[in-house]
ZAMI-740627 format. One record per residue: residue in one letter; residue number from 1; x, y, z of N, C-alpha, C in turn. Coordinates in nm, 3 decimals, decimal comma, m for minus. Layout:
<rs>
+------+-----+---------+---------+---------+---------+---------+---------+---------+---------+---------+
: code : pos :    n_xx :    n_yy :    n_zz :   ca_xx :   ca_yy :   ca_zz :    c_xx :    c_yy :    c_zz :
+------+-----+---------+---------+---------+---------+---------+---------+---------+---------+---------+
:    a : NUM :       X :       Y :       Z :       X :       Y :       Z :       X :       Y :       Z :
...
+------+-----+---------+---------+---------+---------+---------+---------+---------+---------+---------+
</rs>
This chain:
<rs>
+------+-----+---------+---------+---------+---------+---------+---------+---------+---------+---------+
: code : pos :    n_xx :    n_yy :    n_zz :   ca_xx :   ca_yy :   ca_zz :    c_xx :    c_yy :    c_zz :
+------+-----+---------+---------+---------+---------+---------+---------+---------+---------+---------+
:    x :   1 :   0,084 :  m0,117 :   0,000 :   0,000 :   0,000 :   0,000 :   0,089 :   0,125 :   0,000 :
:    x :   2 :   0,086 :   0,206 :  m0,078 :   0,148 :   0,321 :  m0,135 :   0,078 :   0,461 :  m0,046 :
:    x :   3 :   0,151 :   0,466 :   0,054 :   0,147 :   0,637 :   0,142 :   0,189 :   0,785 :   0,099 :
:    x :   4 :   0,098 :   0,861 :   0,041 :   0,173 :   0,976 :   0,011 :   0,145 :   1,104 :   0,148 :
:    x :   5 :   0,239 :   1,163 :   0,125 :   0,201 :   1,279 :   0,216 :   0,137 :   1,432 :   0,145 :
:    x :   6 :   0,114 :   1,415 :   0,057 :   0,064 :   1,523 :  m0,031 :  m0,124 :   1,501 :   0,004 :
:    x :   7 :  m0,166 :   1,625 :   0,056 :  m0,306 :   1,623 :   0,080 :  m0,419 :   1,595 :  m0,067 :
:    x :   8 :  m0,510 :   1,572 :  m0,077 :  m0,617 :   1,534 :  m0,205 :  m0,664 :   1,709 :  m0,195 :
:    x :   9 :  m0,733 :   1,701 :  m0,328 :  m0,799 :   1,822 :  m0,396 :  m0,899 :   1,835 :  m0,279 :
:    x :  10 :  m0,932 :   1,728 :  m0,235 :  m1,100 :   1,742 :  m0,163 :  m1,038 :   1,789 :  m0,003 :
:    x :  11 :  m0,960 :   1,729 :   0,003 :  m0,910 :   1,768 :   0,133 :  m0,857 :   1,851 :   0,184 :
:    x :  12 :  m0,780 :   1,912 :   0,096 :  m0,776 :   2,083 :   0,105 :  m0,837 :   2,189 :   0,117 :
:    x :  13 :  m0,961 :   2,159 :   0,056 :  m1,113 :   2,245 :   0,024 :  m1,164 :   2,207 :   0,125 :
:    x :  14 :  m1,209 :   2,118 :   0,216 :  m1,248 :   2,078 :   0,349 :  m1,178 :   2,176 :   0,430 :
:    x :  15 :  m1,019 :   2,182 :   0,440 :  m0,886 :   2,240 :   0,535 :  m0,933 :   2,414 :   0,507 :
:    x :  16 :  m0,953 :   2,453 :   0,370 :  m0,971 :   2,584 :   0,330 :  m1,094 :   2,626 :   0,404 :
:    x :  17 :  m1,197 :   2,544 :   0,375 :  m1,322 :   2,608 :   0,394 :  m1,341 :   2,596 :   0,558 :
:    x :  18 :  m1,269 :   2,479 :   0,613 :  m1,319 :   2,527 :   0,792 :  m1,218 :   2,625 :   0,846 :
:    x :  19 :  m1,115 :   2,616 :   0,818 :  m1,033 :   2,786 :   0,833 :  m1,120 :   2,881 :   0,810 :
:    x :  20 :  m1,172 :   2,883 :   0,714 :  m1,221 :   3,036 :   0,642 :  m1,366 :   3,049 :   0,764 :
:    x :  21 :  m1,464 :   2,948 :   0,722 :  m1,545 :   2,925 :   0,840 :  m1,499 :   2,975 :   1,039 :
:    x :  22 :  m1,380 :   2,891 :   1,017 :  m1,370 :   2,980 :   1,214 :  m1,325 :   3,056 :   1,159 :
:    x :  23 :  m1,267 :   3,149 :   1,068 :  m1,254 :   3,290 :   1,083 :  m1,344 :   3,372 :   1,096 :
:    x :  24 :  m1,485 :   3,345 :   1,006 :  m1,602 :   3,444 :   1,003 :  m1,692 :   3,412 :   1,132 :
:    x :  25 :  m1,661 :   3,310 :   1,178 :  m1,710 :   3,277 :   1,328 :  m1,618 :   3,337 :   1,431 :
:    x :  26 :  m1,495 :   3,350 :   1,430 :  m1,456 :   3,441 :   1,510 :  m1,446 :   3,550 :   1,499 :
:    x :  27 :  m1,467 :   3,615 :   1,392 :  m1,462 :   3,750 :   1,391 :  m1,626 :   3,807 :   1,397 :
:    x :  28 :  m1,732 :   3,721 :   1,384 :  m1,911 :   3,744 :   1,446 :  m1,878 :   3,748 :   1,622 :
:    x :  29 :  m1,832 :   3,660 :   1,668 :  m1,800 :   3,661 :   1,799 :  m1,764 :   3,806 :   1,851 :
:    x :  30 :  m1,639 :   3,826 :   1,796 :  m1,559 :   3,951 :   1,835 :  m1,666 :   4,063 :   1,856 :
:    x :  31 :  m1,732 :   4,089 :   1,726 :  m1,800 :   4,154 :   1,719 :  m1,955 :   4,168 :   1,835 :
:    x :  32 :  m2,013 :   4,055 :   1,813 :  m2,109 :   4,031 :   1,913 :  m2,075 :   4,086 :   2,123 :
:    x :  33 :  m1,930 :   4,035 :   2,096 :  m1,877 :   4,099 :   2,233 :  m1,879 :   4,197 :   2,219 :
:    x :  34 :  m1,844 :   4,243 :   2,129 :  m1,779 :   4,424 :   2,168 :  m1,928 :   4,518 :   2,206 :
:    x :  35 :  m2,027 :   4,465 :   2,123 :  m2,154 :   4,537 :   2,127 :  m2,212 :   4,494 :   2,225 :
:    x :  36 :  m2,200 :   4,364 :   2,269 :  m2,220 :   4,321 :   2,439 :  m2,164 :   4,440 :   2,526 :
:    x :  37 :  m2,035 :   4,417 :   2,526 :  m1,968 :   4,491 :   2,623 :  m2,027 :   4,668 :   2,621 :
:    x :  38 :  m2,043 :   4,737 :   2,480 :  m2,070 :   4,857 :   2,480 :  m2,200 :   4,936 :   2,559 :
:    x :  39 :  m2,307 :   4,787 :   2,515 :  m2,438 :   4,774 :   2,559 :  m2,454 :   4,780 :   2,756 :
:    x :  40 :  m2,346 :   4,738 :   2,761 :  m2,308 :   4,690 :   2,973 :  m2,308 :   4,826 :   3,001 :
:    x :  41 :  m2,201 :   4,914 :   2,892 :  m2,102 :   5,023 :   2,945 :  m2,260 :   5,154 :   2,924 :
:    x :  42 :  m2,348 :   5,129 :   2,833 :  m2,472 :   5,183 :   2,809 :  m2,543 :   5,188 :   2,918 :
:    x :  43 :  m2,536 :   5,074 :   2,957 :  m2,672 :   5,078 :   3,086 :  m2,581 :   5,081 :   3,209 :
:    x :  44 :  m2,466 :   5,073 :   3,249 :  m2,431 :   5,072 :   3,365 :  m2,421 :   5,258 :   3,341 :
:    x :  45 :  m2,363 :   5,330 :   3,257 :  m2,336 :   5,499 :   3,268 :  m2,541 :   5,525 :   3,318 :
:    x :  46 :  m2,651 :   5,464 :   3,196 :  m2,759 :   5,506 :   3,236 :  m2,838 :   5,498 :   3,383 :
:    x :  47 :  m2,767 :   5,412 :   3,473 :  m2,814 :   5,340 :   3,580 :  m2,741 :   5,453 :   3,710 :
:    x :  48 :  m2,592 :   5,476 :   3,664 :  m2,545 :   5,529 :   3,733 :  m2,546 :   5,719 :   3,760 :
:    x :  49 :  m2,654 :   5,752 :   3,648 :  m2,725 :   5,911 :   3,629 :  m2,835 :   5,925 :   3,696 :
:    x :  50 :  m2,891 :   5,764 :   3,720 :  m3,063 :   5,777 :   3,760 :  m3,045 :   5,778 :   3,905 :
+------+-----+---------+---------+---------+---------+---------+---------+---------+---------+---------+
</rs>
């Protein structure tokens, strides 16, 4: 049985596309925090006027 170490066409495109995938998932994340966090910094300044 003949072992290469060279990845397949398909298997690269699998490797490409879940990279690319957690990238746009981590960078929704990032985002989702930051507007979390802004939203805290929103109501804790509004809480702390009343």
């Amino acid at each position: 049985m003949k072992t290469t170490s060279q990845q397949t066409a398909t298997s690269k495109l699998v490797n490409r596309f879940d990279k690319e995938l957690r990238t746009l998932l981590m960078n929704d994340l990032r985002a989702i925090r930051s507007v979390k966090a802004q939203m805290i910094g929103i109501n804790a300044n509004s809480l702390s006027a009343a």
